[in-house]
C-alpha positions in Angstrom: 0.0 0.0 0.0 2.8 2.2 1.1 5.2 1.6 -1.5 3.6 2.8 -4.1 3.3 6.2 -2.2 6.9 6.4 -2.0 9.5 7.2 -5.2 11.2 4.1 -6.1 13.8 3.4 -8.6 16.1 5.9 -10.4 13.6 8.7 -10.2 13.4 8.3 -6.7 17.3 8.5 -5.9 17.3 11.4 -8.1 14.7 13.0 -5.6 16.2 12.1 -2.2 19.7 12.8 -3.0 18.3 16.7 -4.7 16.5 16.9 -1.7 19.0 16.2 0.6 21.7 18.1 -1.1 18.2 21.0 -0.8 18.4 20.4 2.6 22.6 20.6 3.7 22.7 24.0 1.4 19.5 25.3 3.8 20.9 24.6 7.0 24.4 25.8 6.0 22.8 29.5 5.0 20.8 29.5 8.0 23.6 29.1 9.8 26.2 31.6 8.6 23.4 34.1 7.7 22.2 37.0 10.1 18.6 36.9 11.6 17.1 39.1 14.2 15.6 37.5 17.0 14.8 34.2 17.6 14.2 33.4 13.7 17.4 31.6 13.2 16.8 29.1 15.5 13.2 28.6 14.5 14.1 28.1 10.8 16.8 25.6 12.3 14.0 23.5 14.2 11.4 23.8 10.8 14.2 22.7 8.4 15.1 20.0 10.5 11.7 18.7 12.0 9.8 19.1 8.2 12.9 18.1 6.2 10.6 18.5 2.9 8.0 21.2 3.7 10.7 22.9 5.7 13.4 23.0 2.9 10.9 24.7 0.8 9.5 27.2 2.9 12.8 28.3 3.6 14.0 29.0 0.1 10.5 30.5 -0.5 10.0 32.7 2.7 12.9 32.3 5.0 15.7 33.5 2.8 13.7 37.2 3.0 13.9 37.6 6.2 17.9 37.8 6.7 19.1 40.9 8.4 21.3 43.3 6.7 24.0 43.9 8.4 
């Protein structure tokens, strides 16, 4: 049932190893970029607890919210 839920084959290796190359590149800029307040470490907790959904949303929304300093 599951399984076919899932990517499988060489479309799916394609999509894990994208998303987890997605996913280092995220936490790396949230971590040597600025934010004010407490946002860096609640982008650190989203990427990391929504690996997926939380990749995304950071690219989407996050990366507008850096300080300039």
């Amino acid at each position: 049932m599951w399984h076919s839920f899932y990517p499988s084959g060489a479309f799916g290796f394609l999509f894990y190893l994208v998303m987890l190359v997605l996913w280092i590149w995220a936490l790396y800029d949230i971590l040597t970029s600025s934010f004010s307040g407490n946002k860096k470490i609640i982008w650190v907790l989203v990427v990391i607890f929504l690996p997926i959904l939380g990749t995304i949303l950071y690219f989407l929304i996050g990366r507008n919210q850096k300080s300039l300093l």
